[in-house]
N, C-alpha and C positions, 0 to 999 in steps of 0.2 A: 504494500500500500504506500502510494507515495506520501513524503513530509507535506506540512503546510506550506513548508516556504518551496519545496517544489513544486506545490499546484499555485502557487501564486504565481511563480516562474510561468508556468505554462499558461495560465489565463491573461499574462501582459502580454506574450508575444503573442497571443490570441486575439487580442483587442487590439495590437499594433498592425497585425495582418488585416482585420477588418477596417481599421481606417487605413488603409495605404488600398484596398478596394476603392474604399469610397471617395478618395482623391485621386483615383484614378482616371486621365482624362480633364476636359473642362467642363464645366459646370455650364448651366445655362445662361448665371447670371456672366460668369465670365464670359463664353464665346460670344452673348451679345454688346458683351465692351470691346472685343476687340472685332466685330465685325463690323458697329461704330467707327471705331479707329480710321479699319480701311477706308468705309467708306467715304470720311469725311475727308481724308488723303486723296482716293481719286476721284472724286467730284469737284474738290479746292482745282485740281489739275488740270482737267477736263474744260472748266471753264475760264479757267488761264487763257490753255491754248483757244479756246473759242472768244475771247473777247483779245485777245492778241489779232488774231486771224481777221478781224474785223473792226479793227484799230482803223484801216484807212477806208475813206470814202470806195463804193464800190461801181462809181462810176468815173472817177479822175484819176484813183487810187494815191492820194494826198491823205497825209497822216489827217485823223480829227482832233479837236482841241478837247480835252478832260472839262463838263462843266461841276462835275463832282460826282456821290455814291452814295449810296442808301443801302442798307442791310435787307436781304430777301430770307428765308427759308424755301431749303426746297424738301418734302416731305418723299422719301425713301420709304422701302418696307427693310431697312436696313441704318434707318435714325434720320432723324431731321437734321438736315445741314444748314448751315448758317453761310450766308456767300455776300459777299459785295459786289454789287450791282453797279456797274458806270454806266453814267449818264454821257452820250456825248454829244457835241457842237455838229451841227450839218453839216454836208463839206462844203469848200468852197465852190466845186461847180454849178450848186442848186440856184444862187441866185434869191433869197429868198423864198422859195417854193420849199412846199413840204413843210412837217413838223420842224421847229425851232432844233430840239436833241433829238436823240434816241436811247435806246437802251438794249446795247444786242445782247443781254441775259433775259431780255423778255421776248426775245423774238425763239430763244434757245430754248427754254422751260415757259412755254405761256401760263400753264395750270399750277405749276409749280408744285405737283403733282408725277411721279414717277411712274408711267404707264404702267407696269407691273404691278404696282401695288392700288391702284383705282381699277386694275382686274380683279385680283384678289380680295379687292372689296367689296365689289360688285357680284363675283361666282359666290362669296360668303354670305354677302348678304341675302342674297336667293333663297340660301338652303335654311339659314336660320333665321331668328329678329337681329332688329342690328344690336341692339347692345349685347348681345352670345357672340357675334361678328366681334365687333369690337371686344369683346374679352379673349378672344381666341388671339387676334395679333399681337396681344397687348403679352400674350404670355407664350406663345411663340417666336414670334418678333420682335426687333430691338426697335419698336414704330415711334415710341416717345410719344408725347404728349398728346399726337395726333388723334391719337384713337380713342374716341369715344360713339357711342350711337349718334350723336348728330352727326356729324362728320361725314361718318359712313352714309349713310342717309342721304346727305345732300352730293355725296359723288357719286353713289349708287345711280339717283335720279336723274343728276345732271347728262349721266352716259345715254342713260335710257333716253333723255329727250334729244341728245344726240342722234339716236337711233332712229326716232323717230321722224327728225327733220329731212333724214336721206329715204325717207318713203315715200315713193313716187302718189302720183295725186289717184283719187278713186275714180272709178268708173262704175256703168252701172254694168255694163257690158265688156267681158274680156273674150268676146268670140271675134274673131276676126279671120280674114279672108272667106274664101268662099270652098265646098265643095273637092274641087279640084285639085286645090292646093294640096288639102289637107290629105289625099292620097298617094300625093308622092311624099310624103316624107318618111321617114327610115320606119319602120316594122315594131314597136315598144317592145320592150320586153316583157310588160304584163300590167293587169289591171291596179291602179291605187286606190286604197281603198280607206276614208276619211270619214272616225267616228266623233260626234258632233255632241256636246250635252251642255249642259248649265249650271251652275251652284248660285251658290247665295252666300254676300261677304258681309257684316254688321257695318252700318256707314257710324262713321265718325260726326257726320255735322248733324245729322236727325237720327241720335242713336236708339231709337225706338222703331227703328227699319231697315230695311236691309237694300242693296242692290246688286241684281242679276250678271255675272260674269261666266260670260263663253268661253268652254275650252274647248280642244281637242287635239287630236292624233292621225296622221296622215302617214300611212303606212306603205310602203314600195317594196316591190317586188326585189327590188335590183338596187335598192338605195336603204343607207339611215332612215328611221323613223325621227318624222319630227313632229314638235307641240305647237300649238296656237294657245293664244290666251288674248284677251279683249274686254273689257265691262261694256257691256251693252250699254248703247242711247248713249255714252260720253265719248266713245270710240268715232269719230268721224270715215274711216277708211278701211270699216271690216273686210270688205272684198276684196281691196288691194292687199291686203297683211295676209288672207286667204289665199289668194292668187301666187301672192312672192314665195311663200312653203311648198304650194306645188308646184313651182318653176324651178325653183332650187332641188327640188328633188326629179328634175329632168320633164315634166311634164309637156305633151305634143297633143297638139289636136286633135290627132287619130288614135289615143288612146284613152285606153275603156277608163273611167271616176266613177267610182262610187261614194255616194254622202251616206250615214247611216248615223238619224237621226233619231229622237225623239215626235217629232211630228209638228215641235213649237214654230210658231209662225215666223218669229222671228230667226229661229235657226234656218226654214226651210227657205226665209225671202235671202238670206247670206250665200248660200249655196246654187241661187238661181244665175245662169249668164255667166258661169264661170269656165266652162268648156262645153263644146258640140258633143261630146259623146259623155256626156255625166249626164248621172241616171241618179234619184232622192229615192230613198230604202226607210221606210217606216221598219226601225229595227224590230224584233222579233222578242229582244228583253222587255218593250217598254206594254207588247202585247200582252203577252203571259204574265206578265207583272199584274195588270188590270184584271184579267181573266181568275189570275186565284185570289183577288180580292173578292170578287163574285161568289167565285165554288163556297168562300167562306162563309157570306151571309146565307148563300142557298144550303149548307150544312145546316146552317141554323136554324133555317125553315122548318128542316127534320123533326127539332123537340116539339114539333108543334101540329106538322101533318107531314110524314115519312111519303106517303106516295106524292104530294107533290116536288117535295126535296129533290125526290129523284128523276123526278120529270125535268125539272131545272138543268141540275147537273149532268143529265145526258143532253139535253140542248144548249148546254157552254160546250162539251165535249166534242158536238155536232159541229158548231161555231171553232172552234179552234180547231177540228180538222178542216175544213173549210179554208180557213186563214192559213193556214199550216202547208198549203197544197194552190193555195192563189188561185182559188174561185170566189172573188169577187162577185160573182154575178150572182152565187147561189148565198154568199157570206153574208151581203149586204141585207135582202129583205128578214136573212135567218136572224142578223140581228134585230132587227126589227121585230118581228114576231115574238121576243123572248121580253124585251121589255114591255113590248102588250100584255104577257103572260103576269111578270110581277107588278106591272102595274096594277091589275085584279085583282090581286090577293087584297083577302080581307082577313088577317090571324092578328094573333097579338103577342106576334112577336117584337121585340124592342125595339129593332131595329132596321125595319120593316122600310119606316124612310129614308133612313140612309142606302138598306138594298135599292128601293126607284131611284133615287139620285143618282146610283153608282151606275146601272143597268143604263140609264137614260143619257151619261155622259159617256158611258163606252159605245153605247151608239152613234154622238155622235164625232166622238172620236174618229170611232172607222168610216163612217161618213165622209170625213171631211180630208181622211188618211187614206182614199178608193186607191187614187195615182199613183200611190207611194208602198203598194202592197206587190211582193212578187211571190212566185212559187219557191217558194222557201226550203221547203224538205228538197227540190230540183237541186238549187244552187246550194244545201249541205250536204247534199249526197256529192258535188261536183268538188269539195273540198273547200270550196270560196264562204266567207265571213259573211253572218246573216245578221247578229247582234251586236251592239255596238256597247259589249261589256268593256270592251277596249276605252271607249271613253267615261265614262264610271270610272274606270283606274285611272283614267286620267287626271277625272274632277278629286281625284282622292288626292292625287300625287302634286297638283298642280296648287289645287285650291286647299284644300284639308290641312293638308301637312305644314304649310306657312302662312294661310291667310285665317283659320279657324281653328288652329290648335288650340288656343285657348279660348274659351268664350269670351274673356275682357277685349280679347284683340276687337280694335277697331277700327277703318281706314277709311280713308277719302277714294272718290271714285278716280282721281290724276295720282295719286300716292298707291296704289292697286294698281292700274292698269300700265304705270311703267315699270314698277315693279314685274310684273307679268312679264314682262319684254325678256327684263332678265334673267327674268325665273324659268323660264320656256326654251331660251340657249343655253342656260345653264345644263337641264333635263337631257335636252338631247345633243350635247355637245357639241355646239357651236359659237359659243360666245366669246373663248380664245379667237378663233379665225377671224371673227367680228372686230377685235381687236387689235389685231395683228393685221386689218386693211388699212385702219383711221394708224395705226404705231408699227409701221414696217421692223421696228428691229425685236419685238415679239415675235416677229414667222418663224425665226430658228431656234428661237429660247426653248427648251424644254418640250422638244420637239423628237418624241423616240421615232418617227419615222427618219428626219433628218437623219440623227445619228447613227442609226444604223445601215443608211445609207453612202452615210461619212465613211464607216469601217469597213 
């Protein structure tokens, strides 16, 4: 058995092994002082040679005169820099024309803002609130002072309304040319197929109501899956933002579009004029959905008269093979006839009028849904999407996860719907590419195609 002063021996050199682990390496407080360091090294430099470089006039090439300097920051996701900004005298060929100075650090950093890090603001703030954004750089990042939710917030938005400005003007109409055209062009490679829905986001300014935001999911054969997002009635240019997702994802005139919606008017007026060969699909989820609402009350019927219960329930069943099979022609009066049926009853069951209400809006539902109804079991037996459960994931993924995860959340219909912008490149990634057009030297940053292209 060993002495005391032998186990004491062994438990120092025990706890000296455990701290020379735990100094092993640099800390995080440390690596972000010295990644500070660098950076405020090569930035001081960088803009040496850049306000050197443009020391003389650029059209006599005559030195300019110094009229003095101002202190700028320029915000890193690697520390806020502190720089001196020269002011300088016009040259002398302008003649008085033109601004009095200039300042060629503002022509260098206009945003004074480091593209990389107004990405990472903007991809963070997407997926989270901003202030979880902003706690995430603040403890990753060596960001300084910068980071806080407003911040984030106001560069988030400002991008998005960037985005916004470079979207071309709407139309009501995106069909163009004629017939002829549209058969010479190359052979698609298959049909897109675009599910359509709606959520609800609690508004900030009348917080006792809500307003309507359209999302969805446009799906290619041969391409990425990409999102849309929009708030209805604030959005000026749903077509065109509809349009530019199926253009980017290769879309041609002579091929096949499917919409697969809910049946709302406003979704189906979005979807109209957007190409010659798109076709509106009253999805098959939002059918059955309805339909075993029905079954339920007509179960209910049951506690009260069994053989009518079952009368009912074989004429939904009637009705949805009907629907299920795209005969329209026999589906429509069957609906019909079924709510004459409950309209009759006289029992006393509870719920009796909400069964008519419910019977009587599924009528006219399909009514008003004839157009938009195909042979369904045809096109799932062919393999091809009949439900537009896709967009459901969407409105979960889109809308749920960042605009209504908590109930307090609240927002404006302009504070949502640029957000959206973000949120929807972020999803289907494209919002680097988006920023790497407006900041060419993001295209090669972190870029594993590049690189292994390199090697």
């Amino acid at each position: 058995m060993a002495t005391p002063r032998a186990r004491s021996r062994i438990w120092q050199a025990s706890r000296r092994r455990r701290s020379a682990r735990r100094d092993l390496g640099l800390s995080i407080a440390e690596a972000k002082k010295v990644l500070i360091a660098v950076q405020q090294r090569v930035v001081a430099q960088q803009v040496a040679d850049w306000s050197q470089q443009h020391r003389r006039c650029g059209a006599c090439g005559q030195p300019r005169r110094i009229k003095g300097s101002n202190r700028a920051v320029f915000r890193t996701l690697y520390g806020d820099v502190s720089l001196r900004s020269v002011r300088l005298h016009r040259g002398p060929c302008q003649n008085g024309s033109g601004p009095a100075t200039v300042s060629p650090l503002r022509e260098f950093i206009p945003d004074h803002v480091a593209p990389e890090r107004l990405y990472l603001e903007a991809k963070w703030a997407s997926l989270v609130p901003y202030a979880a954004a902003a706690e995430l750089l603040a403890d990753v990042l060596p960001v300084g002072s910068g980071a806080n939710a407003t911040t984030i917030r106001q560069h988030t938005l400002r991008m998005a309304e960037r985005a916004e400005s470079e979207l071309a003007e709407e139309r009501v109409s995106f069909v163009d040319g004629c017939p002829a055209e549209w058969q010479r062009l190359p052979i698609p490679e298959g049909r897109i197929v675009v599910g359509l829905d709606g959520g609800y986001v609690r508004n900030w300014e009348d917080r006792k109501s809500n307003f309507e935001v359209i999302v969805g999911q446009s799906i290619a054969q041969d391409r990425a899956p990409r999102y849309l997002g929009l708030v209805h009635g604030y959005d000026r240019k749903p077509k065109r933002r509809l349009f530019e997702v199926l253009r980017e994802q290769g879309l041609q005139a002579n091929q096949e579009l499917t919409f697969l919606t809910d049946g709302g008017e406003e979704i189906v007026a979005l979807t109209e004029r957007i190409s010659p060969e798109a076709e509106h699909v009253l999805d098959w989820f939002h059918i059955t959905m309805r339909l075993t609402v029905l079954c339920q009350y007509a179960r209910g019927v049951a506690q009260h008269d069994k053989e009518v219960a079952e009368t009912l329930l074989h004429a939904l069943e009637r009705i949805k093979w009907l629907l299920w099979h795209g005969n329209t022609y026999r589906a429509t009066p069957a609906t019909g006839f079924f709510v004459d049926d409950v309209g009759c009853l006289a029992l006393e069951y509870p719920h009796i009028g909400k069964f008519k209400r419910a019977a009587y809006e599924f009528a006219v539902y399909i009514a008003a849904n004839t157009r938009s109804l195909i042979n369904y079991g045809e096109r799932f037996r062919a393999g091809e999407r009949i439900s537009s459960c896709l967009a459901e994931s969407t409105v979960n993924a889109v809308i749920s996860k960042r605009f209504a995860k908590r109930q307090q959340m609240q927002w404006t219909p302009l504070g949502a719907h640029l957000l959206l912008q973000t949120r929807v490149r972020t999803l289907d990634g494209t919002l680097r590419a988006m920023f790497a057009l407006w900041f060419p030297g993001l295209a090669n940053d972190n870029n594993p195609a590049a690189e292994q292209s390199a090697a």
